[in-house]
PyMOL Python script that loads the backbone (N, CA, C, O; Angstrom):
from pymol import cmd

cmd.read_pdbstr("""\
ATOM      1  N   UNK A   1      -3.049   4.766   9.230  1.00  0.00           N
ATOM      2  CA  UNK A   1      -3.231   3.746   8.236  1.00  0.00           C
ATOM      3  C   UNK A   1      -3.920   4.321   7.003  1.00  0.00           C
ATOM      4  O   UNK A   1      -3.725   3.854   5.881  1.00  0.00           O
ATOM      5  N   UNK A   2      -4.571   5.147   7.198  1.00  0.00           N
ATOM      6  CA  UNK A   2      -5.708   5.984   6.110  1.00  0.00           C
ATOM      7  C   UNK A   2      -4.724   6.628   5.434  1.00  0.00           C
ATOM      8  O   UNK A   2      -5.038   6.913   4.278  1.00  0.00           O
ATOM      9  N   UNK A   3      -3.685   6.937   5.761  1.00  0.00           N
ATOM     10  CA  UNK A   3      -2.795   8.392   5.044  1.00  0.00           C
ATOM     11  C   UNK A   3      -1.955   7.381   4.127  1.00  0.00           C
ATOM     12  O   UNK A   3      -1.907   7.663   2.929  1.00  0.00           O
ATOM     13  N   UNK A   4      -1.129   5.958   4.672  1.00  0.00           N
ATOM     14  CA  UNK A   4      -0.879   4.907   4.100  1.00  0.00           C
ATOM     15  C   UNK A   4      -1.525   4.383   3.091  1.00  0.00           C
ATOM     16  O   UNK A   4      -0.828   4.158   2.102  1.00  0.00           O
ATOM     17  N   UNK A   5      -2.898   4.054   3.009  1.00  0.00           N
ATOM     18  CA  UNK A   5      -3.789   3.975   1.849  1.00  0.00           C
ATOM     19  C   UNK A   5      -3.813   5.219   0.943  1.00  0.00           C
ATOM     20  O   UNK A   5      -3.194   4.904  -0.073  1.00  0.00           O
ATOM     21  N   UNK A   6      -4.035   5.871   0.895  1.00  0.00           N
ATOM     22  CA  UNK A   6      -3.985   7.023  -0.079  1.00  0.00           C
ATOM     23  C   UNK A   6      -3.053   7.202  -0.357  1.00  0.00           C
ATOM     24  O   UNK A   6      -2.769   6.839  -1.498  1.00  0.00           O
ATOM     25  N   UNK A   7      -2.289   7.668   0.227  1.00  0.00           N
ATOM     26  CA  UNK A   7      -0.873   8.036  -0.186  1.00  0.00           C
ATOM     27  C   UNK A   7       0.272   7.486  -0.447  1.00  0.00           C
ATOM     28  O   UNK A   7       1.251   8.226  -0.543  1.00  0.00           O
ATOM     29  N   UNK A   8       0.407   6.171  -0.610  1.00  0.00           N
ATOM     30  CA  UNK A   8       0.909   5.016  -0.481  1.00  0.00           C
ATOM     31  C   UNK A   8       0.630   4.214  -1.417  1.00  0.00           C
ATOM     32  O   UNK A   8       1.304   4.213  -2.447  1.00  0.00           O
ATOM     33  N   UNK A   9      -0.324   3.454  -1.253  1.00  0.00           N
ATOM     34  CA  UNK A   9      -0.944   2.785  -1.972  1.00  0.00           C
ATOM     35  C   UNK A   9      -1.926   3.055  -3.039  1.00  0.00           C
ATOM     36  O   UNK A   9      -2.430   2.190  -3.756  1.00  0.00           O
ATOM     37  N   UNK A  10      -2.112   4.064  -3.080  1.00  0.00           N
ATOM     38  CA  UNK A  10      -3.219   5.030  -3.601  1.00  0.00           C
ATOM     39  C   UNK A  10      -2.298   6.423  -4.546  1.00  0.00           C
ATOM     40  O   UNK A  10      -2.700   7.560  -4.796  1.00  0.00           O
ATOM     41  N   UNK A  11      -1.071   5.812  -4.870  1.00  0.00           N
ATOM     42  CA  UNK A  11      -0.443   6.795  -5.436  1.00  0.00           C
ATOM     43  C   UNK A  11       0.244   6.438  -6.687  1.00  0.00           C
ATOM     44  O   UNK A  11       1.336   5.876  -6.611  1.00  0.00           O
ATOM     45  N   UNK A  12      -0.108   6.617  -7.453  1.00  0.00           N
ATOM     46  CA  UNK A  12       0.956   6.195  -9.036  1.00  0.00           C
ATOM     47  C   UNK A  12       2.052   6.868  -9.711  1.00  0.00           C
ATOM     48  O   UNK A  12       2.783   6.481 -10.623  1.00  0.00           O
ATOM     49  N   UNK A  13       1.998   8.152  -8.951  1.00  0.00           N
ATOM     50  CA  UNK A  13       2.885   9.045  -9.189  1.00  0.00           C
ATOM     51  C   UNK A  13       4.187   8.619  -8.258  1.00  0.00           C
ATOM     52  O   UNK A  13       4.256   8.911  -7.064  1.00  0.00           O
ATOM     53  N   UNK A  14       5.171   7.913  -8.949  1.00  0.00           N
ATOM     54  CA  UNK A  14       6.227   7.553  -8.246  1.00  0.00           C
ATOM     55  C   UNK A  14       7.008   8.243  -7.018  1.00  0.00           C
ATOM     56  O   UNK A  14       7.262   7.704  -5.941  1.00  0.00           O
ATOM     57  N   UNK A  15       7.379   9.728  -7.468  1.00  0.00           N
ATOM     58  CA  UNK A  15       8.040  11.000  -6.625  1.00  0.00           C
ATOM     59  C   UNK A  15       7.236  10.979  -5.649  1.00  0.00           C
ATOM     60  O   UNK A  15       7.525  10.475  -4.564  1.00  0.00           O
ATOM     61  N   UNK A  16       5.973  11.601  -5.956  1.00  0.00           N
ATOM     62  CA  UNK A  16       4.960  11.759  -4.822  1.00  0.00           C
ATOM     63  C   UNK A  16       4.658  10.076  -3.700  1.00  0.00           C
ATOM     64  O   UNK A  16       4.168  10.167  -2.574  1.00  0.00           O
ATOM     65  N   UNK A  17       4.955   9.086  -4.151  1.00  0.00           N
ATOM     66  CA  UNK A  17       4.914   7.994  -3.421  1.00  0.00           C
ATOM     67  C   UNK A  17       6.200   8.105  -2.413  1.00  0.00           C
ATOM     68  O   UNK A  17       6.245   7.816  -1.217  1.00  0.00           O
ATOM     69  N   UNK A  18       6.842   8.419  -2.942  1.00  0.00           N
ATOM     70  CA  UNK A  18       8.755   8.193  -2.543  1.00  0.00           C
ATOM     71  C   UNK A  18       8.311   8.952  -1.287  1.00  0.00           C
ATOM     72  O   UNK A  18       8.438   8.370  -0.209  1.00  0.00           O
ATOM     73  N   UNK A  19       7.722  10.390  -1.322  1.00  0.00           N
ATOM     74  CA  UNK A  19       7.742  11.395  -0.949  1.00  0.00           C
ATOM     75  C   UNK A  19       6.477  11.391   0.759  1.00  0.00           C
ATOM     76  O   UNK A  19       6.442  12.000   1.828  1.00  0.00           O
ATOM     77  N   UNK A  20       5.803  10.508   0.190  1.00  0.00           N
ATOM     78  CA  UNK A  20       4.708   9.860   1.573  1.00  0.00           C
ATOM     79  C   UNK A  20       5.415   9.108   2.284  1.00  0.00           C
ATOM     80  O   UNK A  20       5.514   9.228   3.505  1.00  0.00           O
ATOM     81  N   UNK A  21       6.234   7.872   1.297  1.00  0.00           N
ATOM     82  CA  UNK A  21       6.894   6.767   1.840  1.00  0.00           C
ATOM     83  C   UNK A  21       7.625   7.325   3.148  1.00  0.00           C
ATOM     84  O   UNK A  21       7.481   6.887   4.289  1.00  0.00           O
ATOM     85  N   UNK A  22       8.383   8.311   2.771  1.00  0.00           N
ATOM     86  CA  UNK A  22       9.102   8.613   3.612  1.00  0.00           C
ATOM     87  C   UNK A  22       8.571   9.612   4.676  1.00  0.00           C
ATOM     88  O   UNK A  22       9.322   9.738   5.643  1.00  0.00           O
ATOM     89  N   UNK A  23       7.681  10.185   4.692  1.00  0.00           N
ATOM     90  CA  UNK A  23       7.267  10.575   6.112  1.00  0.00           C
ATOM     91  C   UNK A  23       6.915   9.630   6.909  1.00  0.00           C
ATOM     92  O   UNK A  23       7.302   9.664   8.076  1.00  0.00           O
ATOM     93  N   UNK A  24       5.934   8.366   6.344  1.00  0.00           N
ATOM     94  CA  UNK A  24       4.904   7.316   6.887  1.00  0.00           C
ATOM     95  C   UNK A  24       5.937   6.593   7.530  1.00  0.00           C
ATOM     96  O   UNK A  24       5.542   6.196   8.626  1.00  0.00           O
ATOM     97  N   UNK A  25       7.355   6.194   7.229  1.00  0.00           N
ATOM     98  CA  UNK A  25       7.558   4.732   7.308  1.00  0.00           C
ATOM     99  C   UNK A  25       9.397   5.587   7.415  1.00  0.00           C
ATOM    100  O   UNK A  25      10.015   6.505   6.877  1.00  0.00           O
ATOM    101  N   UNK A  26       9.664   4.218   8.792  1.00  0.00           N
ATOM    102  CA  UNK A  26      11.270   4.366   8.900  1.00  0.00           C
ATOM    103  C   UNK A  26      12.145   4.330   7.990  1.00  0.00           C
ATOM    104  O   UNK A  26      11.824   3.546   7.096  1.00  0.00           O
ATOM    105  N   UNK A  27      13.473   5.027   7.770  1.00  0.00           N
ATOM    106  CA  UNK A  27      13.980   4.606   6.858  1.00  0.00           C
ATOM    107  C   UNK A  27      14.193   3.012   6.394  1.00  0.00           C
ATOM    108  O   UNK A  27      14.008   2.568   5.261  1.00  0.00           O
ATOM    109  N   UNK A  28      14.553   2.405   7.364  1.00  0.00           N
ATOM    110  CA  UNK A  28      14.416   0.765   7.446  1.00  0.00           C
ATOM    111  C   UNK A  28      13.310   0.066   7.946  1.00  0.00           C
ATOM    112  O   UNK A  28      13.325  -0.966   8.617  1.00  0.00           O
ATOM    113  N   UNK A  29      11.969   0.980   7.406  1.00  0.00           N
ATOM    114  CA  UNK A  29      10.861   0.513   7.464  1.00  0.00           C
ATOM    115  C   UNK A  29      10.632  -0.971   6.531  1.00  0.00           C
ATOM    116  O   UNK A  29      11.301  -1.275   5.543  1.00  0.00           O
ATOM    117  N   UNK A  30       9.514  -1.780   7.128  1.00  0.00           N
ATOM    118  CA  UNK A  30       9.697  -3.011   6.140  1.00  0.00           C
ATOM    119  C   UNK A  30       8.305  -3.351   5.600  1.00  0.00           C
ATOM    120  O   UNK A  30       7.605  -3.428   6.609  1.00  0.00           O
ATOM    121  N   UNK A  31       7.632  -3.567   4.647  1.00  0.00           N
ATOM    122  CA  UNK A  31       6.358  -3.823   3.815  1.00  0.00           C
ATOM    123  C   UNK A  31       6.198  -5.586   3.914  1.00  0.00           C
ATOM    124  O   UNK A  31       6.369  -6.451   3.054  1.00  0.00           O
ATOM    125  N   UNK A  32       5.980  -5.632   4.694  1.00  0.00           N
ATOM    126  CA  UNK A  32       5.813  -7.407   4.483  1.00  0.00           C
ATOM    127  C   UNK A  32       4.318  -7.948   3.546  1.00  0.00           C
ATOM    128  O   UNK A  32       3.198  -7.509   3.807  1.00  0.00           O
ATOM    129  N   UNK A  33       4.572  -8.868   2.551  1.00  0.00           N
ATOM    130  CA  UNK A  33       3.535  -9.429   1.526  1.00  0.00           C
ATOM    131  C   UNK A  33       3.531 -11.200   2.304  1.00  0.00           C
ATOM    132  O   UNK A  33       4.222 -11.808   3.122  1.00  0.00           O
ATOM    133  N   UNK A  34       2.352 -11.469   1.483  1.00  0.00           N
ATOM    134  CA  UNK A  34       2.170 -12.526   1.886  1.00  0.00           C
ATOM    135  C   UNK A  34       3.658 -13.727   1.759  1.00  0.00           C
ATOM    136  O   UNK A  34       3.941 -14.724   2.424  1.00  0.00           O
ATOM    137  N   UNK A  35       4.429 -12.975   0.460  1.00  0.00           N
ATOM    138  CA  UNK A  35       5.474 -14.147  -0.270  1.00  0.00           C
ATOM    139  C   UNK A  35       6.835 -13.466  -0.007  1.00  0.00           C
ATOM    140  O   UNK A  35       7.887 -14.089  -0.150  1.00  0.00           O
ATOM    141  N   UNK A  36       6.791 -12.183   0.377  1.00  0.00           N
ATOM    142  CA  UNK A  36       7.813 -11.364   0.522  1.00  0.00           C
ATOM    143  C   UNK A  36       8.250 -10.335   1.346  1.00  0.00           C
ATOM    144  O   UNK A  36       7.251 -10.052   2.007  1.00  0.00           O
ATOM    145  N   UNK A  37       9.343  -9.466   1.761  1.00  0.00           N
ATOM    146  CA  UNK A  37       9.012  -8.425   2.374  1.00  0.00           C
ATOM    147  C   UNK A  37       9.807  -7.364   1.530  1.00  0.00           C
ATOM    148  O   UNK A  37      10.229  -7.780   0.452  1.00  0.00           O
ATOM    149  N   UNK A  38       9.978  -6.531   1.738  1.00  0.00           N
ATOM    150  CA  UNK A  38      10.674  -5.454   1.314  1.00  0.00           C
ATOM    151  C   UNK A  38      11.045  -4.283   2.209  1.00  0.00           C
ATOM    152  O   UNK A  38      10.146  -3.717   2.830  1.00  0.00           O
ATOM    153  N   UNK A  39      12.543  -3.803   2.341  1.00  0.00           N
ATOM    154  CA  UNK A  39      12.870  -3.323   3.288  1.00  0.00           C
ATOM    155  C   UNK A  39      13.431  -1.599   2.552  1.00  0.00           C
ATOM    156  O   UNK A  39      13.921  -1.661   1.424  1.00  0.00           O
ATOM    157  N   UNK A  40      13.339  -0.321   3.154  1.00  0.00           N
ATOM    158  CA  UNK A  40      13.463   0.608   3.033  1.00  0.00           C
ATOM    159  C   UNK A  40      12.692   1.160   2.423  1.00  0.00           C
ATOM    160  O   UNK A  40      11.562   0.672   2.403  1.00  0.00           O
ATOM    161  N   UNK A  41      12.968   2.496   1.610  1.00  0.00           N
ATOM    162  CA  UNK A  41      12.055   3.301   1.147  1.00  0.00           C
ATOM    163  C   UNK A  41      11.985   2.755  -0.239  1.00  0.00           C
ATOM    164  O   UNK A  41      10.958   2.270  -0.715  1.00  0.00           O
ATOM    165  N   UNK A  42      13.382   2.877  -1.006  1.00  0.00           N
ATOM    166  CA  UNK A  42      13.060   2.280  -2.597  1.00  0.00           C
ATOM    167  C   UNK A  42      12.174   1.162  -2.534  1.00  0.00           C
ATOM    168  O   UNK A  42      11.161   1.200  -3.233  1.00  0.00           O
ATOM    169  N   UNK A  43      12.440  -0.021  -1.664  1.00  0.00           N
ATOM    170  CA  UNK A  43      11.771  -1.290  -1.873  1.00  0.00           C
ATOM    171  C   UNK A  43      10.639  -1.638  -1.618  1.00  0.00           C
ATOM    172  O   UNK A  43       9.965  -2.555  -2.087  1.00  0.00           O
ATOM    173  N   UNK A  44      10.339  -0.613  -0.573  1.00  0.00           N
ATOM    174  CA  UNK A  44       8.412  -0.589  -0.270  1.00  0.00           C
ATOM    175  C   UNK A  44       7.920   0.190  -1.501  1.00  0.00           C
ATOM    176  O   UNK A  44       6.758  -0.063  -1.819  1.00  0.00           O
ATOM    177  N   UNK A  45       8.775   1.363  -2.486  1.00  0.00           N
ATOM    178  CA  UNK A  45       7.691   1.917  -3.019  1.00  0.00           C
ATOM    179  C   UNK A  45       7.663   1.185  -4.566  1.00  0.00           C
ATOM    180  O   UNK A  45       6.674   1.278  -5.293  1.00  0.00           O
ATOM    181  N   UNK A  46       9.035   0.363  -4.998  1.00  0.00           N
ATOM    182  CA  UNK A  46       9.116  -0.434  -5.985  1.00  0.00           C
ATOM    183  C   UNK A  46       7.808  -1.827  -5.457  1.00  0.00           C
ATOM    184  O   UNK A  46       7.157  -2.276  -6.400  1.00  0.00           O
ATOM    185  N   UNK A  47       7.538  -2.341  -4.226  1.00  0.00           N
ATOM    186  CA  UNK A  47       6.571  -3.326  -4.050  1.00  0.00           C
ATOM    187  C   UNK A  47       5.185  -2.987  -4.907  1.00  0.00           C
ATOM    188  O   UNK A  47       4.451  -3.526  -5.735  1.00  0.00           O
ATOM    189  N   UNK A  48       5.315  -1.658  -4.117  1.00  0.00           N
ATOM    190  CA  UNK A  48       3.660  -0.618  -4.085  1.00  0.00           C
ATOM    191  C   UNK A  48       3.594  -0.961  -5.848  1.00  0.00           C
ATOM    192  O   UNK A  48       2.605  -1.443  -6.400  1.00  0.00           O
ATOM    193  N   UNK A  49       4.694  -0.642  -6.440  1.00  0.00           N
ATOM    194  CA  UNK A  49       4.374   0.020  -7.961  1.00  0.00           C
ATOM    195  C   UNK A  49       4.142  -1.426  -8.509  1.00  0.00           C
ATOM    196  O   UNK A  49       3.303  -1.568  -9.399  1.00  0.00           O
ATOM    197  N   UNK A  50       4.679  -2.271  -8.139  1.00  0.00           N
ATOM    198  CA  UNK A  50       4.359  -3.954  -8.846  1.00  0.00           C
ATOM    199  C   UNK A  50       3.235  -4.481  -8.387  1.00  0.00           C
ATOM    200  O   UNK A  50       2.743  -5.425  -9.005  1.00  0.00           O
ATOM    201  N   UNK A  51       2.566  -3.942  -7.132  1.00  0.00           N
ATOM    202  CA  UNK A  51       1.358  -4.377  -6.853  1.00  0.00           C
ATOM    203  C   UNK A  51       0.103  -3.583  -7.587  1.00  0.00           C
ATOM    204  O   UNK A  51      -0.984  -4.142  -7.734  1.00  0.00           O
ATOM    205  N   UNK A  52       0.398  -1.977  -8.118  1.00  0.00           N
ATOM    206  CA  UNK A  52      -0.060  -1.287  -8.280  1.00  0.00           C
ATOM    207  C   UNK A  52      -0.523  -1.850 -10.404  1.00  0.00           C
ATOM    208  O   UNK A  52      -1.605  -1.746 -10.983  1.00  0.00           O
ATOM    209  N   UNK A  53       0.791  -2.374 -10.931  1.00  0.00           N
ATOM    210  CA  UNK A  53       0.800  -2.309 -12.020  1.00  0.00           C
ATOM    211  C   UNK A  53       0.365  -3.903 -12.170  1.00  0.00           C
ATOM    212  O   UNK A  53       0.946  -4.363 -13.153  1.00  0.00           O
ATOM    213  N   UNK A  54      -0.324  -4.728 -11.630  1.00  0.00           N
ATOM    214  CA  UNK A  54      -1.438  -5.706 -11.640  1.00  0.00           C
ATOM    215  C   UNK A  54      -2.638  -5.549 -11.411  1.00  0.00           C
ATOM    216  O   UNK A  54      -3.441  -6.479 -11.335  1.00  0.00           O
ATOM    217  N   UNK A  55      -2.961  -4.137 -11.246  1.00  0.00           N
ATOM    218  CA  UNK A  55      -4.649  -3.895 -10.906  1.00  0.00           C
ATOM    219  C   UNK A  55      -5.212  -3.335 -11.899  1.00  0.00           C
ATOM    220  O   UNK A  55      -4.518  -2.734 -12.720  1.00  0.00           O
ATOM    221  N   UNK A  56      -6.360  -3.402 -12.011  1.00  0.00           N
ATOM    222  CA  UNK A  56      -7.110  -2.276 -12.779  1.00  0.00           C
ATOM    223  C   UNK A  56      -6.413  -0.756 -13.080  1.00  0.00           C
ATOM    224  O   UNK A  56      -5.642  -0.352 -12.209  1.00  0.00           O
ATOM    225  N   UNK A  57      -6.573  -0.148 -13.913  1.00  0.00           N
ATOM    226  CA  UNK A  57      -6.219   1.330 -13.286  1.00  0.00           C
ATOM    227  C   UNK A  57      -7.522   2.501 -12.612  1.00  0.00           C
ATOM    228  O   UNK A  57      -7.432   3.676 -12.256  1.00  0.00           O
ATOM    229  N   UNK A  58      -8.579   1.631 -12.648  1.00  0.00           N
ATOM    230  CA  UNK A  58      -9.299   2.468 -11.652  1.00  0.00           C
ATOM    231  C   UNK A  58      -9.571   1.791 -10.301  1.00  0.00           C
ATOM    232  O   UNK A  58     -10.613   1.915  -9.658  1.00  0.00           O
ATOM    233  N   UNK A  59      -8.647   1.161  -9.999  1.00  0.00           N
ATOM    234  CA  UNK A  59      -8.710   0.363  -8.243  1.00  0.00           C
ATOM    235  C   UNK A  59      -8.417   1.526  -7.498  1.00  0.00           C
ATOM    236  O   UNK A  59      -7.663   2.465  -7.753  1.00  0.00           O
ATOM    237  N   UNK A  60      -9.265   1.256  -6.377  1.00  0.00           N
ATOM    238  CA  UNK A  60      -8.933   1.688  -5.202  1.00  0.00           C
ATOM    239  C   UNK A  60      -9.011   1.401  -3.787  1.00  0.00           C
ATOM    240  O   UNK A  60     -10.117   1.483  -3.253  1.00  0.00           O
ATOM    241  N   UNK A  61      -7.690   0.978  -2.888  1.00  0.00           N
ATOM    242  CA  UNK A  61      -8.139   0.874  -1.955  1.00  0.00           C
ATOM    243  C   UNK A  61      -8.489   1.370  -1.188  1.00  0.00           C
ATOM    244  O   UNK A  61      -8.117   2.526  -0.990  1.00  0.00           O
ATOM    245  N   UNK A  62      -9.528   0.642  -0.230  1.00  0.00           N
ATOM    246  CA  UNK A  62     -10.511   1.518   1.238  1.00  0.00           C
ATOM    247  C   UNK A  62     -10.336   0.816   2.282  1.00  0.00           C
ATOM    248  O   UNK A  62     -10.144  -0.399   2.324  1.00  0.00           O
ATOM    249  N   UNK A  63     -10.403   1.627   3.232  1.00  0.00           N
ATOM    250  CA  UNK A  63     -10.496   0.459   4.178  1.00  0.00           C
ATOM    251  C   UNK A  63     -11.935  -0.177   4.446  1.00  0.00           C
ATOM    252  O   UNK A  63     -12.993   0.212   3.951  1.00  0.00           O
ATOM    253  N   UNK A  64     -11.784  -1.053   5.177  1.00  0.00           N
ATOM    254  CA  UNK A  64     -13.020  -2.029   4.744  1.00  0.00           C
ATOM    255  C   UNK A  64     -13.692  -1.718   6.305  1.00  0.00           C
ATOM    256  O   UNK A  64     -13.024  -1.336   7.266  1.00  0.00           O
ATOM    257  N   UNK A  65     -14.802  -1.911   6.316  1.00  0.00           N
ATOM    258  CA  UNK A  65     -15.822  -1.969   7.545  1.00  0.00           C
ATOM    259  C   UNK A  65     -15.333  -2.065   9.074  1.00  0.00           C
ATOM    260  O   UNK A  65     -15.508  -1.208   9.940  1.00  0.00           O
ATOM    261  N   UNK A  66     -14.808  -3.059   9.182  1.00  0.00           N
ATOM    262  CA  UNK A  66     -14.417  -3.418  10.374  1.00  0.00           C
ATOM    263  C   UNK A  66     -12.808  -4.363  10.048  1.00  0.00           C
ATOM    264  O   UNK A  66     -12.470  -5.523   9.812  1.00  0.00           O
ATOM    265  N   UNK A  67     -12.163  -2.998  10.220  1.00  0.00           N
ATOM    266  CA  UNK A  67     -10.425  -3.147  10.125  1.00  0.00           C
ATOM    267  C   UNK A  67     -10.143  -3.740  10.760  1.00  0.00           C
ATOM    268  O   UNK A  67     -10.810  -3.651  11.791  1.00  0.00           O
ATOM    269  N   UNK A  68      -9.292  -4.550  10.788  1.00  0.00           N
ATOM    270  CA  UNK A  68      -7.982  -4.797  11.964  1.00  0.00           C
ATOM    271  C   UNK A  68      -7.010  -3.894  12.029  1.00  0.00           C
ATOM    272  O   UNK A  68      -7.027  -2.734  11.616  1.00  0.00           O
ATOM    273  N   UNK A  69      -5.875  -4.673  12.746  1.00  0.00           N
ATOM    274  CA  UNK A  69      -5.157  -3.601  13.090  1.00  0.00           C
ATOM    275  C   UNK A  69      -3.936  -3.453  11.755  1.00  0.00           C
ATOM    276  O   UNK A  69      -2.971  -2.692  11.675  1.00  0.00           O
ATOM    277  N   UNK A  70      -4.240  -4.098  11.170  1.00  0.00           N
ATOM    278  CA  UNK A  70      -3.262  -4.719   9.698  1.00  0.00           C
ATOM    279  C   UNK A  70      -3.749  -5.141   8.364  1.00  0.00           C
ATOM    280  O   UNK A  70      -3.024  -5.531   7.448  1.00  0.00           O
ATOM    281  N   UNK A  71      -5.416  -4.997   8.323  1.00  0.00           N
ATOM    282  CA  UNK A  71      -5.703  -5.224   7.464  1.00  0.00           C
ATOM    283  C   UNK A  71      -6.905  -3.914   6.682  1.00  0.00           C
ATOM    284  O   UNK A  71      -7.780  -3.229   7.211  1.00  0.00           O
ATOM    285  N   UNK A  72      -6.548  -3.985   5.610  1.00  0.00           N
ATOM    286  CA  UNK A  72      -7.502  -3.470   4.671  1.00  0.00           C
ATOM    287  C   UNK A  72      -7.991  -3.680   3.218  1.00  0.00           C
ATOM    288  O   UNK A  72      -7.021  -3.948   2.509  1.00  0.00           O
ATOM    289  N   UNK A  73      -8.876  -3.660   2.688  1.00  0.00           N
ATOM    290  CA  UNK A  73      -9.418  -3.892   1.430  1.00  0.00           C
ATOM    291  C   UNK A  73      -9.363  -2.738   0.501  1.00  0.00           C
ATOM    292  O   UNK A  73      -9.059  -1.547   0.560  1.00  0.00           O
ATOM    293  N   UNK A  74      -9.720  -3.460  -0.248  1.00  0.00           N
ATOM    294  CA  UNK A  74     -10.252  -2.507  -1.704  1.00  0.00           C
ATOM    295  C   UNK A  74     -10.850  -3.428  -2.718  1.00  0.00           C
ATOM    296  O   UNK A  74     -11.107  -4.627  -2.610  1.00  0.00           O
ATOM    297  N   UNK A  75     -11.049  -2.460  -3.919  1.00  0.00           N
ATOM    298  CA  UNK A  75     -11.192  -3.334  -4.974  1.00  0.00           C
ATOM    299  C   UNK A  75     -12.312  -2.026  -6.091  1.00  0.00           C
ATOM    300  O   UNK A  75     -12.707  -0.908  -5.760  1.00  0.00           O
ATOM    301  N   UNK A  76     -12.507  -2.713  -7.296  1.00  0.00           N
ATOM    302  CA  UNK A  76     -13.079  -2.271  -8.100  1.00  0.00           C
ATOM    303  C   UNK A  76     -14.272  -3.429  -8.913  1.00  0.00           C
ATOM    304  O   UNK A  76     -14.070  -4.638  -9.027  1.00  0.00           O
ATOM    305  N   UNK A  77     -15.597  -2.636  -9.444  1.00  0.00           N
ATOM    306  CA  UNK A  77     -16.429  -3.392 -10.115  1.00  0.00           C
ATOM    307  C   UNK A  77     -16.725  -4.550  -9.050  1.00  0.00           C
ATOM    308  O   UNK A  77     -16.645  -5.718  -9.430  1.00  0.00           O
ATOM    309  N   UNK A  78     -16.993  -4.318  -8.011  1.00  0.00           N
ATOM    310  CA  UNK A  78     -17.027  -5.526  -7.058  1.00  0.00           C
ATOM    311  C   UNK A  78     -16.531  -6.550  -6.724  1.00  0.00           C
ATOM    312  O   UNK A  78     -17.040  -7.453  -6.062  1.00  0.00           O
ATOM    313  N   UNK A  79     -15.305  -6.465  -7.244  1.00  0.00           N
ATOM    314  CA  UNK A  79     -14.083  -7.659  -6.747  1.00  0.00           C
ATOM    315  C   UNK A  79     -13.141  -7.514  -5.844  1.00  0.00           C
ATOM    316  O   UNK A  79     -11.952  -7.438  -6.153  1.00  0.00           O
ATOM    317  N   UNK A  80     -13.518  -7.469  -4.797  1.00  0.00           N
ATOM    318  CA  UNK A  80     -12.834  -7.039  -3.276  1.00  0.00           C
ATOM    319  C   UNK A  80     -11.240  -7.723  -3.331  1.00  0.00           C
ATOM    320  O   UNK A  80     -10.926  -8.833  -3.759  1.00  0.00           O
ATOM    321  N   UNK A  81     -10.320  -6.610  -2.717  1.00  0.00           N
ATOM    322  CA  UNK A  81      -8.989  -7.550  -2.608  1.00  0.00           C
ATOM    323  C   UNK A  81      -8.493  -7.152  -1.392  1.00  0.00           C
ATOM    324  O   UNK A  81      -8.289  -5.976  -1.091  1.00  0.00           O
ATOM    325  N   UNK A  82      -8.316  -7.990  -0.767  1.00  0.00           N
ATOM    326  CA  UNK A  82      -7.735  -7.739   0.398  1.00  0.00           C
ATOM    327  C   UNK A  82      -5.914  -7.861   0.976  1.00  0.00           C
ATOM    328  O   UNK A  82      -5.175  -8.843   1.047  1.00  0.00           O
ATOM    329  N   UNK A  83      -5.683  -6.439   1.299  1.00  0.00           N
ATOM    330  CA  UNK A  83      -3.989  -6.574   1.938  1.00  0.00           C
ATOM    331  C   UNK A  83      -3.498  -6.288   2.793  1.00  0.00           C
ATOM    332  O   UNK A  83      -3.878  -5.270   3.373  1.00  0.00           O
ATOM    333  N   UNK A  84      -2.025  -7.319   3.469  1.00  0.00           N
ATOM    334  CA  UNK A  84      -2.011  -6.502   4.321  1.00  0.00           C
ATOM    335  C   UNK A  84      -0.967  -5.706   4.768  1.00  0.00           C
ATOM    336  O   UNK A  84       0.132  -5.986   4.288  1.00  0.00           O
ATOM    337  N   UNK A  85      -1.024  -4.625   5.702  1.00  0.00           N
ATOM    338  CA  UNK A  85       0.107  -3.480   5.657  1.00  0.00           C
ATOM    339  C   UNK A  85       0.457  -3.727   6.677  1.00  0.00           C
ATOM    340  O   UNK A  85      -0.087  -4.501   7.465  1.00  0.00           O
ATOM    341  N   UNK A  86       1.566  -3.022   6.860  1.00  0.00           N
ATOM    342  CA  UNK A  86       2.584  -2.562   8.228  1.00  0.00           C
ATOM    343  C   UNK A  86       1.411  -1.718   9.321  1.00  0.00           C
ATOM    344  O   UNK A  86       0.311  -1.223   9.076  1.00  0.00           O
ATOM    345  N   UNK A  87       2.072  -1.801  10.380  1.00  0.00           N
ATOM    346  CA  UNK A  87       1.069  -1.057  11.399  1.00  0.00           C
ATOM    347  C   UNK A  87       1.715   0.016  11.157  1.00  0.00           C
ATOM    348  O   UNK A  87       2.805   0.118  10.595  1.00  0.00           O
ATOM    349  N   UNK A  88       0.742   1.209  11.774  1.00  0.00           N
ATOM    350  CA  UNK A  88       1.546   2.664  11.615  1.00  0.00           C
ATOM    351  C   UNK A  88       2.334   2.873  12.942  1.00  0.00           C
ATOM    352  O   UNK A  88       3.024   3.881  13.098  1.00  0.00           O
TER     353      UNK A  88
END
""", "prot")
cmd.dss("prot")
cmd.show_as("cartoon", "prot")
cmd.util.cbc("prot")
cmd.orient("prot")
């Protein structure tokens, strides 16, 4: 899940996202959002980049204290956001 956060979510460099995406996650891997899901590699890393291009540009997510098995936080300037991911 940690390699998913960083590298994943934690990546703005499109190629290099494409390029995690696809070790981390099946080809018909699926990113489920609260409103949506998105299925394969383009569509999880096009999610990532629309979720990515509503944040701050110094956000980062972490995982938070006491994870679940699907959830993790982040945030910047103290405004915690919480999301959640695919299991690994």
């Amino acid at each position: 899940m940690q390699a998913n956060l960083a590298r994943v979510f934690g990546e703005h460099d499109a190629s290099r996202r494409m390029k995690a995406i696809a070790e981390l996650y099946a080809d018909d891997g699926i990113l489920y959002e609260p409103d949506a899901a998105a299925t394969g590699h383009a569509a999880i890393s096009q999610a990532v980049k629309t979720l990515l291009s509503g944040l701050p540009p110094n956000f980062v997510f972490t995982r938070s204290a006491r994870p679940s098995a699907t959830t993790v936080s982040g945030g910047c300037a103290g405004n915690p956001v919480h999301l959640m991911v695919p299991r690994p």
